[in-house]
C-alpha positions as CSV (number, residue, x, y, z in Angstrom):
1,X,2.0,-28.9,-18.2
2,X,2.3,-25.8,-16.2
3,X,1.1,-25.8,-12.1
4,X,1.8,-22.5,-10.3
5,X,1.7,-22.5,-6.4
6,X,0.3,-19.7,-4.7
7,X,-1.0,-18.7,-0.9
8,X,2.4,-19.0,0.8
9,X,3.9,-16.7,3.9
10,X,5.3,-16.1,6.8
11,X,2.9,-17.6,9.3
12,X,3.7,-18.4,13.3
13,X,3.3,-21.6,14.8
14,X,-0.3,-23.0,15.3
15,X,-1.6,-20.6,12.4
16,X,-3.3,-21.8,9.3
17,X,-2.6,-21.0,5.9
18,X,-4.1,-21.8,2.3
19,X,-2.0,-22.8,-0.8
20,X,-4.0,-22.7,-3.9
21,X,-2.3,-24.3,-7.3
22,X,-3.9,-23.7,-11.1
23,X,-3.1,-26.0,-13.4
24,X,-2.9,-26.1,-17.3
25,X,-2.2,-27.7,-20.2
26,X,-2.9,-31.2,-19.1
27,X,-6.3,-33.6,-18.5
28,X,-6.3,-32.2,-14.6
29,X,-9.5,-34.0,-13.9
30,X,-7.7,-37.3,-15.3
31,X,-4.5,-37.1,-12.9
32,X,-3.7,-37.8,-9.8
33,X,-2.0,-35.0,-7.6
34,X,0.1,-34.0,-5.6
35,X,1.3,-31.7,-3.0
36,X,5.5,-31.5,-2.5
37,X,7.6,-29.4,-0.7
38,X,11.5,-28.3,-0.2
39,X,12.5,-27.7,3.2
40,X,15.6,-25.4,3.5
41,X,18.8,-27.5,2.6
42,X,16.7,-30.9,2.2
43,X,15.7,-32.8,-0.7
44,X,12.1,-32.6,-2.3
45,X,9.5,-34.2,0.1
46,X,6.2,-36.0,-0.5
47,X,3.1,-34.7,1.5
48,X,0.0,-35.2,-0.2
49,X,-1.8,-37.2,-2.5
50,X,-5.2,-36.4,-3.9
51,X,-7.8,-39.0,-6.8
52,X,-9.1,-37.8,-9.9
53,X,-11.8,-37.8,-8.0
54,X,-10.5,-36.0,-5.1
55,X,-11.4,-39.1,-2.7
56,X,-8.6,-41.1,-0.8
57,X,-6.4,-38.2,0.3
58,X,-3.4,-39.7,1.5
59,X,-0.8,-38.2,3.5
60,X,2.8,-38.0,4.8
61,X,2.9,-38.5,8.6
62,X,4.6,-35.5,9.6
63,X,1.4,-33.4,8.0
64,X,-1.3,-35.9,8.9
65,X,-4.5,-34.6,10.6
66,X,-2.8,-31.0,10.1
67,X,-3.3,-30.9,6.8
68,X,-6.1,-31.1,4.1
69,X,-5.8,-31.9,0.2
70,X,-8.3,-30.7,-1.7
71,X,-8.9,-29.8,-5.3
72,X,-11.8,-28.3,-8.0
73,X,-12.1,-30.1,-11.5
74,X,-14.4,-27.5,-12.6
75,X,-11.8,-24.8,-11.6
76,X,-8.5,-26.6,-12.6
77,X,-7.5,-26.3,-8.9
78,X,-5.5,-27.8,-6.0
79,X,-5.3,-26.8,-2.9
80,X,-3.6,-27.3,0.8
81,X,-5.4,-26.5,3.9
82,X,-2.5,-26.2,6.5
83,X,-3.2,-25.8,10.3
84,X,-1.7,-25.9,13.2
85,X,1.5,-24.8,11.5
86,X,5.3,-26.0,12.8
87,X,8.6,-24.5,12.3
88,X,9.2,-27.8,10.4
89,X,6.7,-27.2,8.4
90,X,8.7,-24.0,6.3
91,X,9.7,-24.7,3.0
92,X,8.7,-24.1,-0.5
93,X,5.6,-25.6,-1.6
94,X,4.9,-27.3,-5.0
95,X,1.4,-28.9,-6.7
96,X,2.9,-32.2,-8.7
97,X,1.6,-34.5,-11.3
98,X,3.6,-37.4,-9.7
99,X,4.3,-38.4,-6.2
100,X,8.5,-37.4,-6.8
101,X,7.8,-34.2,-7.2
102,X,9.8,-34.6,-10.8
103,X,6.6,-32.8,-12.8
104,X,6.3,-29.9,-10.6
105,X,5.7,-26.3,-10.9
106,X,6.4,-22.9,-9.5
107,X,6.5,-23.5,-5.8
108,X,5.4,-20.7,-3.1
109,X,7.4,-20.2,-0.2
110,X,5.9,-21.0,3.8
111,X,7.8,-19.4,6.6
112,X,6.7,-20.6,10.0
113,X,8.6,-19.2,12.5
114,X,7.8,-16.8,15.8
């Protein structure tokens, strides 16, 4: 399995930002997936969930109607629409193949801060 995250920055508050995440070596259109993330000095945190067949986006509260799941079978890609971006939003962000965040890959790094 490898997922890398991409699209990450430094972004100010109320900005939008993009994180794309290709996936390989693994039945992508088969799993379930997921978006994680690492806020400085926390634990790993759930934030999104996404179908095989990208219906029935779930989400954590914190990101909920800020945030957009989305993902390309063809394409072998997931991605995170992020808007109206907070300072509590920063952290390093990871595409999953479970909800834990255990199966995850290279992360990207969002810095929201003015």
């Amino acid at each position: 399995v490898q997922l890398q995250a991409s699209g990450g920055g430094l972004a100010q508050p109320g900005d939008t930002l993009r994180l794309s995440c290709a996936a390989s070596g693994f039945s992508f259109s088969r799993n379930y997936m997921h978006w994680v993330r690492r806020p400085p000095g926390k634990e790993i945190e759930w934030v999104s969930t996404i179908s095989p067949r990208g219906d029935a986006p779930s989400y954590s509260d914190s990101v909920n109607d800020r945030f957009t799941i989305s993902r390309d079978n063809i394409r072998k890609q997931l991605y995170l629409q992020m808007n109206s971006l907070k300072s509590e939003d920063t952290g390093v962000y990871y595409c999953a193949t479970d909800r834990a965040g255990v199966n995850r890959g290279q992360g990207t790094l969002v810095t929201v801060s003015s």
